[in-house]
C-alpha positions in Angstrom: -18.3 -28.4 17.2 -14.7 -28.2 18.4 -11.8 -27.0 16.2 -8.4 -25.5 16.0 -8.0 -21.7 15.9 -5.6 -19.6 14.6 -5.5 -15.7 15.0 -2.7 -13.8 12.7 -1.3 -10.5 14.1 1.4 -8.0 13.1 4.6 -9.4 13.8 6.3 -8.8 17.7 2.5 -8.8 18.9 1.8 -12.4 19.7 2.9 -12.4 23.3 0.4 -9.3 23.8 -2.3 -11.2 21.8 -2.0 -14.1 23.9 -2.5 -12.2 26.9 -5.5 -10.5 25.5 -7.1 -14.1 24.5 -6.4 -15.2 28.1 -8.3 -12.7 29.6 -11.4 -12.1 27.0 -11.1 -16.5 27.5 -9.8 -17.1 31.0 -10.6 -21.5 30.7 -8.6 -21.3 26.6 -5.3 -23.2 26.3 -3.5 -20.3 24.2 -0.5 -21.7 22.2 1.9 -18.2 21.3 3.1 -18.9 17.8 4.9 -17.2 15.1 2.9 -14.5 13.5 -0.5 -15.2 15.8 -1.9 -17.5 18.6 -3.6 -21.1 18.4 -6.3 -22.5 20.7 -9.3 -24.9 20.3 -13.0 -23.7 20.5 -16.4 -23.4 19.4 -19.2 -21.1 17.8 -19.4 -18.9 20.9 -15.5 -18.6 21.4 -15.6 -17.8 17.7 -18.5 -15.2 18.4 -16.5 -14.0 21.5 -13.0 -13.3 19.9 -14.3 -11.3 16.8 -16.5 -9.3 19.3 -13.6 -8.7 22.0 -10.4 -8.8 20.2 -8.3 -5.9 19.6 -5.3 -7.1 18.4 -6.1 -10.0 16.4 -6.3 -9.9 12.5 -8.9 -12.1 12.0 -10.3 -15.3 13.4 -9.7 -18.4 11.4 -10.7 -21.8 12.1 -9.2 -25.0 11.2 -11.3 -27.1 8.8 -9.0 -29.2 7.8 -4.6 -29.9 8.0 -2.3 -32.4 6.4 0.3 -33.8 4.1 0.5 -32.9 0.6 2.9 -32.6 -2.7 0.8 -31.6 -5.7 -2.9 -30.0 -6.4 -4.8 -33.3 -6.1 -3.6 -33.8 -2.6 -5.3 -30.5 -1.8 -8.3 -31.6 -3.5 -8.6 -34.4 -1.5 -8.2 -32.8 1.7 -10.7 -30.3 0.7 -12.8 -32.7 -0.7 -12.4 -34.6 3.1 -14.7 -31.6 4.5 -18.9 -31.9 5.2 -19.2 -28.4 3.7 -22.6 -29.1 3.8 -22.0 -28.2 7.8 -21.1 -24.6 6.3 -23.0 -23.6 3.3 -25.9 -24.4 0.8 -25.7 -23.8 -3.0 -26.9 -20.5 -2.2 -24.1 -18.9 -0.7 -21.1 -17.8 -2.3 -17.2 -18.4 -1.4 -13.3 -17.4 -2.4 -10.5 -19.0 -1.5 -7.0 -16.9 -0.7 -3.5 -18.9 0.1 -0.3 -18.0 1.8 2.6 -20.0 1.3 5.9 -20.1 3.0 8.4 -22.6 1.5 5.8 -24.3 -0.6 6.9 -26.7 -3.6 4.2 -25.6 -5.8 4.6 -23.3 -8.5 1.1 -21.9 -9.1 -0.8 -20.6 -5.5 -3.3 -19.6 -7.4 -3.7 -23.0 -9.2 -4.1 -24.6 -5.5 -6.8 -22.2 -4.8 -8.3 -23.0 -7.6 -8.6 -26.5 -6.5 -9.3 -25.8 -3.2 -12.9 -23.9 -5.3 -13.7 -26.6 -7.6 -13.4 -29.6 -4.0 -16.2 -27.3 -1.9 -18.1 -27.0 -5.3 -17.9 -30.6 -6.3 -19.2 -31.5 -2.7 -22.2 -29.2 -2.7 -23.2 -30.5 -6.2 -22.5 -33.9 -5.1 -24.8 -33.8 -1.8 -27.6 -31.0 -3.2 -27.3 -31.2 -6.9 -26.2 -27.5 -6.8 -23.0 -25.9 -7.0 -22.0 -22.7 -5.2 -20.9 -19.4 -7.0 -17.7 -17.6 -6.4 -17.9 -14.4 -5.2 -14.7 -12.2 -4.8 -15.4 -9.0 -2.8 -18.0 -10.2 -0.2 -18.4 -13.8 -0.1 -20.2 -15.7 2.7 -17.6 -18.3 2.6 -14.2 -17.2 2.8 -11.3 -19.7 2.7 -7.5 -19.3 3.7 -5.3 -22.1 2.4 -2.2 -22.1 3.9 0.8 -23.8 2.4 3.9 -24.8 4.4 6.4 -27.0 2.8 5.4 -29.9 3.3 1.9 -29.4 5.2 -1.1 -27.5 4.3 -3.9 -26.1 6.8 -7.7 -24.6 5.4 -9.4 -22.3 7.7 -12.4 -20.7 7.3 -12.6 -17.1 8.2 -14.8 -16.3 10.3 -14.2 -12.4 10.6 -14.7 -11.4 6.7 -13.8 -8.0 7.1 -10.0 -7.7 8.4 -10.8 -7.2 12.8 -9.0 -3.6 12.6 -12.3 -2.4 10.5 -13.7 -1.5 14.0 -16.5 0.2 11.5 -16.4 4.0 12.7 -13.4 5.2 10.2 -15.0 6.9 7.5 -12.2 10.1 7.0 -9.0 9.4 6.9 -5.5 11.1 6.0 -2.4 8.9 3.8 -1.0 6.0 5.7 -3.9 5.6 8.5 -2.4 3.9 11.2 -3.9 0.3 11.8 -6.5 0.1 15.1 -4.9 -3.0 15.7 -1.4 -1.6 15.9 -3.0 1.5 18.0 -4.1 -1.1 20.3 -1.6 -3.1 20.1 1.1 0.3 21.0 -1.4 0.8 24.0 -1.0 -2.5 24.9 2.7 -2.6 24.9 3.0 0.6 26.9 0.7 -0.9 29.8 -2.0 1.7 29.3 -5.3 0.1 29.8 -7.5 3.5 30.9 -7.4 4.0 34.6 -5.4 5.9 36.9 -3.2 3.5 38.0 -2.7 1.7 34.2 -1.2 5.0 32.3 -3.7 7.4 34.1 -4.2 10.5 31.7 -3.8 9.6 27.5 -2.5 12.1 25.0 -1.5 11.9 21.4 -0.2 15.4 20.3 0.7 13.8 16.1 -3.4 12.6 16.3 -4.0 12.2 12.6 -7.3 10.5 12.1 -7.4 10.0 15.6 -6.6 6.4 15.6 -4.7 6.2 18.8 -6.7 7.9 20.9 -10.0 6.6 19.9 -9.0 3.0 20.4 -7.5 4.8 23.9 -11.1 6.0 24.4 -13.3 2.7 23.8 -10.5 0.5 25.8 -11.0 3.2 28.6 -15.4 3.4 28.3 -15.5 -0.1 27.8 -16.7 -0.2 24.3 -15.6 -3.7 22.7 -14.0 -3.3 19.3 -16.7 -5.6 17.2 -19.5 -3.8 18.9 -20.3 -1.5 15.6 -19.3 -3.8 12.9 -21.3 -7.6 10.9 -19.1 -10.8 10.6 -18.7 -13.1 7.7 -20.2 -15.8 10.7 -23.3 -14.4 10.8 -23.9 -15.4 7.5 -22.7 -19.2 8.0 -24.9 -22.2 8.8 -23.4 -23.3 12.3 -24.0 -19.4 13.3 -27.8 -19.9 11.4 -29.5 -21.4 14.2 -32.2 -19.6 16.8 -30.0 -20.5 19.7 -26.5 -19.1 17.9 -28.3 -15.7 17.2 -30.0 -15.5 20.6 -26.2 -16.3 21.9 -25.0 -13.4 19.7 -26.9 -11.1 20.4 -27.0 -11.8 24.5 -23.4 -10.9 24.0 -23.6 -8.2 21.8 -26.0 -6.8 24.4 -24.0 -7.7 27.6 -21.3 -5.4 25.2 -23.4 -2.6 25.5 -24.3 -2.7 28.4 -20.8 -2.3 30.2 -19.9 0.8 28.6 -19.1 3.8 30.9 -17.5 7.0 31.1 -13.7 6.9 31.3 -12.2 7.6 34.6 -9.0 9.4 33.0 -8.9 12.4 30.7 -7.9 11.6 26.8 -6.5 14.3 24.8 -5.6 14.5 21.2 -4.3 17.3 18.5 -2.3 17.4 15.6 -0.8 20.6 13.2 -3.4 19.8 10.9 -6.8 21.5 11.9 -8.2 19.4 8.8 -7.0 16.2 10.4 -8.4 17.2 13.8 -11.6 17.5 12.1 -11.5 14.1 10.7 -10.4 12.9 14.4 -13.4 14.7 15.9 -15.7 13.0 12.9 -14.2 9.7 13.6 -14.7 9.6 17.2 -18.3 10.8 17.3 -19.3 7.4 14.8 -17.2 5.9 17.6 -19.1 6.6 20.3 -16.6 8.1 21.9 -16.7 11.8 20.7 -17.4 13.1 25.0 -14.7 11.1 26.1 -11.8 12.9 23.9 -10.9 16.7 23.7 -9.8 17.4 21.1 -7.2 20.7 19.7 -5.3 22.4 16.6 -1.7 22.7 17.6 2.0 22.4 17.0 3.4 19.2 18.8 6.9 21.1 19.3 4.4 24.3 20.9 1.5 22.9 22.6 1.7 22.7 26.2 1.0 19.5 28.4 -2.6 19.0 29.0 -3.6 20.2 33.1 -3.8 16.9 34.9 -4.4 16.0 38.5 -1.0 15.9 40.5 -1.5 12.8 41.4 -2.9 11.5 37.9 0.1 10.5 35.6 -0.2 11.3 32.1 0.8 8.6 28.6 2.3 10.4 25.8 1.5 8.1 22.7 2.4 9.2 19.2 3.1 8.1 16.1 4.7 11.0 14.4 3.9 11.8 11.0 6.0 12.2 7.9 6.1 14.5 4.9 4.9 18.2 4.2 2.5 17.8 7.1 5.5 19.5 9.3 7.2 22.5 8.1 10.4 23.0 9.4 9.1 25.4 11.6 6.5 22.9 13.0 3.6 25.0 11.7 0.5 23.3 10.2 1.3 22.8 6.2 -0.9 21.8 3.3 -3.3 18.9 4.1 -1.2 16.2 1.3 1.1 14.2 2.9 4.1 12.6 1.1 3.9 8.6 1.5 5.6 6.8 4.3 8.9 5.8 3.7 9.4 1.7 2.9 11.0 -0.7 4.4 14.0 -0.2 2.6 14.2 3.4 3.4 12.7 3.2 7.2 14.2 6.6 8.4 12.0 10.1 8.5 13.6 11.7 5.2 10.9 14.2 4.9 11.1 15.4 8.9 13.3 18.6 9.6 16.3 17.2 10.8 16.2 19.1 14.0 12.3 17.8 14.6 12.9 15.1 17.3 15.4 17.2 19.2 13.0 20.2 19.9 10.8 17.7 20.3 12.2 16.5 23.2 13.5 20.0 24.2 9.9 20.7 24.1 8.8 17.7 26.9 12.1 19.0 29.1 10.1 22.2 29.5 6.3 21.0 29.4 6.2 17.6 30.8 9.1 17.2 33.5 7.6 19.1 36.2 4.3 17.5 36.9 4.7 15.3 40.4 3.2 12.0 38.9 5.1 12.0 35.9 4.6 11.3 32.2 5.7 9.0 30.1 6.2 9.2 26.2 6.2 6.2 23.7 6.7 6.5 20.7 6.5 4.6 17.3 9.7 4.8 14.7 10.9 3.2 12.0 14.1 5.5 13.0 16.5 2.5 15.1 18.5 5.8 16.5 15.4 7.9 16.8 16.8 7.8 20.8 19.6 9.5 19.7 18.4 12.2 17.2 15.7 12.9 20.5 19.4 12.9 22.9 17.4 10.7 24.9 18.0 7.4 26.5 15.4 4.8 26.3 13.9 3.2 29.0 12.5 0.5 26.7 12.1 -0.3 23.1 9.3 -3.0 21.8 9.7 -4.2 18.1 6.5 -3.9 16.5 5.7 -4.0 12.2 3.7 -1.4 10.8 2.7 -3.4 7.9 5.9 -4.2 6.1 7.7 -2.0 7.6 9.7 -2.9 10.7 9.7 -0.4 13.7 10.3 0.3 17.2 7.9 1.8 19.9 10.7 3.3 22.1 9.7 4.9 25.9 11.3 7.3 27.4 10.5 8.3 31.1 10.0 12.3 31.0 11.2 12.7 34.8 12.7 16.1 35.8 16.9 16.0 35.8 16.8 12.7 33.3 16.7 14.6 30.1 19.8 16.8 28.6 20.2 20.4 28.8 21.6 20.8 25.2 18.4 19.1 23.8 18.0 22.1 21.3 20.6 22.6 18.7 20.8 26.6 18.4 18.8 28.3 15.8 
């Protein structure tokens, strides 16, 4: 079995994706597309990308695509599909739809449809009908609606990919492992010495950043720890399939290793350090990450090799979890601001200039250098830091659109007059 895949990302991350599908698949022909990346495979490529892939949303493959201008026509090219190939009576299924331009007025009326053609099929060939099962079904089905073309995939993930299946405490406004990955990504850092050498996230949170930082760098593939809505689907049913799976599952585990750079992570919030330190142990990657309590504008540079260089990669927070003295606050977080209010309103407005006052005095002197990337909603975040970026990647944090800016923290490249006086 052959089909069309698509795999959905945040938006600005498709050329990254396509890189990553490339390598985890080095004989796939990997189209770049808006808002994901397209190839053709099988049941193991299906088994490989939810396994391996970091950056991708979910796996979805094509079932069936074409024409349509009302609810019957959707019927009908549901109705064109052996789902006998999928399910049984037995199992259960929901259908979700995106749209984008689509004539009809009702998307939940075309789901609807989309339910009663797999039904009427199984009934048809078995005598049974399936039931419909919102939270955890074994079938789920994305209809996608264009204007004047529709697409159904069946997703093969369940479970959105950035549920890695370690994150059990969490602060407000978790940042997405996929966009972790997909920061790390962007910045080149892939866990060795000469890849971003030494890791550190001084604005940690729930750890996010650095744990994804800590399985790319021990080898740990992101599906290792977590069940797919596959396994539960007849092509993925047979002896051979679950031998396959679990030959790769195993080949998984048995390339992990210790990382070969140092990984360092702290935040303001001792709490939230806690919750990073719980987080990483159901990780498996707890001995790989050392973990402190601290003041990003106070906390000096980790001690690194002279000839290791060292990736700053934050993600700063927002709300009353900086004072505007820097100090640790009360654990409650205001929310993040929308995307029609993308600047840091609850940050000290002197925050991002001592921070960067702060990297003039710990970071510039070490001989192999540091660089700092970091991820803002802010579009002159360079210039409330009196910086100059060396490169800015647009990335989307859910709906809201952002920026991960680097700056190159080399000794004579940053201002003098960094801090505004006291």
């Amino acid at each position: 079995m052959t089909a069309p895949f698509f795999l959905p990302c945040a938006a600005g991350v498709e050329a990254l994706l396509t890189a990553e599908v490339q390598r985890v698949l080095p004989s796939a022909v990997v189209h770049t597309l808006r808002g994901g990346v397209a190839l053709d495979g099988g049941p193991s490529e299906v088994m490989v990308l939810n396994l391996e892939s970091r950056l991708a949303q979910r796996v979805l493959v094509e079932v069936a695509e074409g024409p349509y201008r009302d609810e019957q026509a959707l019927y009908d090219l549901a109705a064109s599909v052996d789902w006998t190939q999928w399910i049984t009576p037995q199992h259960t299924l929901r259908v979700d739809t995106t749209a984008h331009r689509s004539p009809l007025r009702s998307l939940n009326f075309a789901a609807l449809r989309i339910k009663d053609a797999v039904c009427d099929s199984l009934r048809d060939a078995t005598g049974d009908r399936p039931s419909v099962d919102i939270r955890s079904p074994d079938l789920a089905l994305v209809l996608h609606l264009g204007e004047e073309r529709a697409a159904l995939y069946v997703d093969t993930s369940g479970e959105p990919l950035f549920k890695r299946g370690w994150r059990e405490d969490k602060g407000d406004a978790p940042l997405k492992e996929t966009l972790a990955a997909a920061m790390l990504a962007a910045a080149g850092w892939q866990g060795r010495p000469d890849a971003g050498g030494a890791l550190y996230d001084p604005c940690c949170g729930s750890g996010t950043i650095a744990i994804e930082a800590a399985q790319i760098a021990c080898g740990i593939a992101p599906g290792l720890k977590r069940r797919f809505a596959f396994e539960r689907l007849l092509p993925f049913a047979t002896p051979e399939m679950r031998a396959e799976l679990q030959r790769l599952r195993s080949h998984a585990q048995a390339r992990i290793h210790a990382s070969a750079v140092p990984i360092h992570a702290s935040d303001v919030s001792f709490r939230m350090v806690d919750f990073a330190r719980r987080n990483a142990q159901r990780a498996g990657v707890e001995a790989a990450i050392t973990f402190n309590g601290g003041d990003a504008l106070e906390r000096p540079a980790p001690e690194l090799p002279s000839d290791l260089p060292g990736t700053l990669m934050l993600n700063p927070p927002y709300g009353e979890r900086i004072e505007v003295a820097g100090k640790a606050a009360p654990s409650t977080s205001l929310p993040r601001p929308s995307s029609a209010d993308p600047g840091n309103k609850d940050l000290p407005d002197d925050f991002y200039a001592r921070l960067s006052a702060h990297w003039k005095r710990a970071y510039t002197r070490h001989p192999a250098g540091w660089t700092a990337h970091v991820l803002s909603p802010d579009m002159k975040l360079p210039g409330s830091m009196r910086l100059k970026e060396s490169r800015r990647t647009p990335m989307w944090n859910g709906p809201i659109e952002c920026r991960l800016f680097r700056f190159d923290l080399v000794a004579g490249t940053m201002r003098s007059d960094a801090v505004p006086p006291r």
